[in-house]
C-alpha positions as CSV (number, residue, x, y, z in Angstrom):
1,X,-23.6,54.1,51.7
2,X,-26.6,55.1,49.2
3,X,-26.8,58.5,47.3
4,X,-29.6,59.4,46.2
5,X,-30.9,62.5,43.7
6,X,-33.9,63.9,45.0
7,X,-36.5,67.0,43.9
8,X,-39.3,68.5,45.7
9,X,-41.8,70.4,44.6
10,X,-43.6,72.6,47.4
11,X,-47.2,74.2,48.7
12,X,-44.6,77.8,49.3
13,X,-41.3,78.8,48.6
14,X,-40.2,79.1,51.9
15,X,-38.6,76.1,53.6
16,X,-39.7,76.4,57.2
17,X,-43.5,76.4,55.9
18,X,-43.5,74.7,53.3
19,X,-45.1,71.0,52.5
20,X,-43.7,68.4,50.0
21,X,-46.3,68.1,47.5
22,X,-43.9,65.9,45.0
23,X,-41.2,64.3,45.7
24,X,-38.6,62.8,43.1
25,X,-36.0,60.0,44.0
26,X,-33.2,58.5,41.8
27,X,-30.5,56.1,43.0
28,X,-26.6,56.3,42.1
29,X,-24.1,53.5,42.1
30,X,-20.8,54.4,43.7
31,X,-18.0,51.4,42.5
32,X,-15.5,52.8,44.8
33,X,-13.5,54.2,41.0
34,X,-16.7,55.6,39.4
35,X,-19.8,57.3,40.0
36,X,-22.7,56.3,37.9
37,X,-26.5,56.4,37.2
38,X,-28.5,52.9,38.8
39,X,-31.8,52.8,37.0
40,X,-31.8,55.5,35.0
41,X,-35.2,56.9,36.1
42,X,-36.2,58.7,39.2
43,X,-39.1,57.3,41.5
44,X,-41.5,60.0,42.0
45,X,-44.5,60.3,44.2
46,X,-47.3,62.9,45.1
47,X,-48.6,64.1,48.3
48,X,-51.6,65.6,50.1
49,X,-51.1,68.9,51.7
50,X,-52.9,70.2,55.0
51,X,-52.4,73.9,53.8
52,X,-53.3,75.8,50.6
53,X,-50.7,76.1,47.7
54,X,-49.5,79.3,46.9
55,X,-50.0,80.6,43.5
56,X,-46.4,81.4,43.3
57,X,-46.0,77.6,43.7
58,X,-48.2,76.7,41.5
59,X,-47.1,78.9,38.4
60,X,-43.8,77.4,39.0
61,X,-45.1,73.6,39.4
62,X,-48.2,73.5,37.5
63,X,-49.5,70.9,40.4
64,X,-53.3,71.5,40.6
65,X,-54.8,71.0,44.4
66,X,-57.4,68.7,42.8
67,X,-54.4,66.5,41.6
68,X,-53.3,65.3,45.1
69,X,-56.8,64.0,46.2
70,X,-56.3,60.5,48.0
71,X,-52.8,61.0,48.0
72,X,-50.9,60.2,51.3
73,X,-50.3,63.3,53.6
74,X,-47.3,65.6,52.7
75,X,-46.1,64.3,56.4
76,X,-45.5,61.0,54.9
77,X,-42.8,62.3,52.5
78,X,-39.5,61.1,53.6
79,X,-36.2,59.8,52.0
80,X,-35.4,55.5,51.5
81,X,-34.0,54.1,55.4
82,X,-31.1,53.4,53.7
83,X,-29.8,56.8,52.4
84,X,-26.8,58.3,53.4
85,X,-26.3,61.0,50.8
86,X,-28.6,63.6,49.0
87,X,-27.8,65.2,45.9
88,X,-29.8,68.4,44.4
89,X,-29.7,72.2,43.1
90,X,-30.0,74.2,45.7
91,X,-30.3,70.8,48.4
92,X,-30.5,72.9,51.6
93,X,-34.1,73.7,50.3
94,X,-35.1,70.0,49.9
95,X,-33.3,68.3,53.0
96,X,-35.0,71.4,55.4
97,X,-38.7,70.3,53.9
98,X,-37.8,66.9,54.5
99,X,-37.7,67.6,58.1
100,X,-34.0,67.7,58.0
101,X,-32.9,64.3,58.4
102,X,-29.3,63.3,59.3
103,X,-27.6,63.2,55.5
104,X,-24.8,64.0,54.2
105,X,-26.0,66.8,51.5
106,X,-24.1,67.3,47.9
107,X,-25.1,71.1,46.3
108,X,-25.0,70.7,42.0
109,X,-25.6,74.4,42.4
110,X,-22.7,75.2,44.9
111,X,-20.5,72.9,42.6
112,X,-21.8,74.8,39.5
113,X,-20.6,77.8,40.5
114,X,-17.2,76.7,41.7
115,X,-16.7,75.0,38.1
116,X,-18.1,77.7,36.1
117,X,-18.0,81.2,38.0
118,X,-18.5,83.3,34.7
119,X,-21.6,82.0,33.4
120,X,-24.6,84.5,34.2
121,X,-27.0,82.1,35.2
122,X,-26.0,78.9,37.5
123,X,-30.2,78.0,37.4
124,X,-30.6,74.4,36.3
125,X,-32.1,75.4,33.0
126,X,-29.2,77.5,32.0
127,X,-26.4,75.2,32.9
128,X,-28.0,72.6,30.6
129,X,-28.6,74.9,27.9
130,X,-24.9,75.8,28.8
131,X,-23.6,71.9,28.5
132,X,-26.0,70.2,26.0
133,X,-26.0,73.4,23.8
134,X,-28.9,76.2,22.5
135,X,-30.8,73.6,20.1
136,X,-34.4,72.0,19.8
137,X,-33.7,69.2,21.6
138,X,-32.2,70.7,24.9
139,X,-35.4,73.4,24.8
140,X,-37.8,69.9,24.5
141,X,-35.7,68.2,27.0
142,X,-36.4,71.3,29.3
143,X,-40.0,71.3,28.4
144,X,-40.7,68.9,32.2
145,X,-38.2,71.3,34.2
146,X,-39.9,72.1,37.2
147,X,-41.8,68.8,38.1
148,X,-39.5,67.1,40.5
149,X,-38.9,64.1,38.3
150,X,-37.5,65.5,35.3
151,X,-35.5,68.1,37.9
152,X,-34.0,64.9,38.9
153,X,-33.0,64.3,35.8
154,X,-31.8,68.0,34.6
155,X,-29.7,67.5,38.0
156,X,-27.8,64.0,36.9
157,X,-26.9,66.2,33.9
158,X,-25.1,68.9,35.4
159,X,-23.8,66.2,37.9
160,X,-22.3,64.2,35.0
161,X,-20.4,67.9,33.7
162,X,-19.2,68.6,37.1
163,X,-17.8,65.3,37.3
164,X,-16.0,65.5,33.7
165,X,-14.3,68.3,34.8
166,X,-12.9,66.8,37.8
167,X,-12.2,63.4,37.0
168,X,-10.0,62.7,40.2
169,X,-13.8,62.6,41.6
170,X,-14.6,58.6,41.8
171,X,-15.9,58.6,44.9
172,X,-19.5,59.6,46.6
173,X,-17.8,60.6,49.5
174,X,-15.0,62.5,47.3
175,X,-18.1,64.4,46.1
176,X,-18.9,65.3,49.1
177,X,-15.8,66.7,50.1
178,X,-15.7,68.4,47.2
179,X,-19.6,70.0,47.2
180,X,-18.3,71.2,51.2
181,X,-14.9,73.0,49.7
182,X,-17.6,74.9,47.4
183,X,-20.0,76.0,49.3
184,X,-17.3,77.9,51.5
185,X,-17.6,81.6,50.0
186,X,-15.4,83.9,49.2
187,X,-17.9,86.8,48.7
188,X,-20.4,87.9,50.7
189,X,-24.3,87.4,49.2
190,X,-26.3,89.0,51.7
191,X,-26.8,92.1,53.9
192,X,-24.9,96.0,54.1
193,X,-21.4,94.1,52.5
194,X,-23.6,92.1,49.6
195,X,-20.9,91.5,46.8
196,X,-18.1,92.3,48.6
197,X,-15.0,89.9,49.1
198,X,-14.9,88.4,52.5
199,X,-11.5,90.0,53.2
200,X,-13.4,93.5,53.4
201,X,-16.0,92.7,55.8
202,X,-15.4,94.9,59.1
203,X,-14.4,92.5,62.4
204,X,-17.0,93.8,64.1
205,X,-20.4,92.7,61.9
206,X,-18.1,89.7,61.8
207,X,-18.5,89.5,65.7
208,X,-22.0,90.7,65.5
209,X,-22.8,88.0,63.5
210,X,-21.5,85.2,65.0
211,X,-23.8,85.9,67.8
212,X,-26.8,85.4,66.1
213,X,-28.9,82.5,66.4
214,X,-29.1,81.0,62.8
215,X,-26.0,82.0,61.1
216,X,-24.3,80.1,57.9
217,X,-21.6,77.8,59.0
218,X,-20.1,77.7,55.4
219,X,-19.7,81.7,56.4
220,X,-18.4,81.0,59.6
221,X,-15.9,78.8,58.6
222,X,-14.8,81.5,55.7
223,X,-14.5,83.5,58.2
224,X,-12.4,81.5,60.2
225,X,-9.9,80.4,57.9
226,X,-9.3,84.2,57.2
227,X,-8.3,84.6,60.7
228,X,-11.2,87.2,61.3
């Protein structure tokens, strides 16, 4: 089974609209006793848009409209037939502009947290200021974030601290496991009970909740393991 690191960058910040306008790939080897990085660089390829780009998008990107002329369209952006795994910050936001395809998905920024709950800023910038230290050569190393290829590459990073801190992880699919246990919360992040721990949210939002049509099932199952 193939894992792959991806990155996207995007015409919008919202998933349900948005179009892939870059789209990073990098391969990792899985020995059945060690994870490890294939090539060592990520593939990355552009992409045509049918809609505008957001200037939001673009101050974060830098990826001028003019740039993606005779590109292929953003519709042709899809993961390698082969892959089984996808690995990214924040991955729901990649896999759901990828059209949702049927991957396992591995969170570095669900992982992050778990690992290190007390840093003030789990952002992929910060945790590799945070594990390669404040110098000149992280800053210059951060100089590409936020075009997807050198994203991939900030990811592998944090990817490689996670995995020094658990080393009983040798698997992809241990990995996995392990990204699914995280993402489970323990407090809530949204709505009227924002910040509070789960324990103190009242049965009945619970209940209204549950009936909603696109509700978290990494809440859900919180939920249910608490017996609410």
């Amino acid at each position: 089974m193939t894992a792959y690191i991806i990155d996207t960058e995007t015409t919008d910040a919202n998933p349900e609209t948005a179009e892939v306008i870059e789209l990073a790939i990098a391969a990792l080897y899985d020995a059945g006793d060690s994870i490890a990085w294939l090539d060592g660089s990520a593939v990355t390829r552009r992409f045509a848009p049918l809609g505008p780009i957001t200037f939001g998008a673009l101050a974060t990107h830098h990826i001028l409209p003019e740039e993606l002329d005779g590109c292929l369209p953003s519709s042709d952006a899809a993961l390698p037939h082969d892959t089984s795994y996808i690995i990214g910050h924040n991955v729901d936001f990649d896999w759901t502009v990828l059209g949702a395809p049927p991957v396992r998905r591995i969170c570095t920024l669900a992982m992050a947290r778990a690992v290190w709950p007390s840093l003030d800023s789990h952002k992929l910038g910060a945790l590799v200021y945070s594990l390669n230290g404040a110098t000149r050569a992280t800053k210059e190393l951060l100089r590409g974030a936020h075009s997807a290829g050198a994203d991939v590459d900030l990811c592998y990073i944090v990817l490689n601290g996670i995995l020094q801190t658990r080393p009983g992880i040798r698997t992809v699919e241990q990995l996995w496991d392990f990204s699914e246990e995280c993402r489970i919360p323990t407090v809530m992040t949204f709505g009227k009970y924002k910040g509070e721990p789960l324990e103190n949210v009242d049965r009945g939002w619970i209940q209204w909740y549950r009936r909603l049509p696109d509700t978290d099932p990494y809440l859900l199952e919180a939920f249910r393991r608490l017996g609410r």
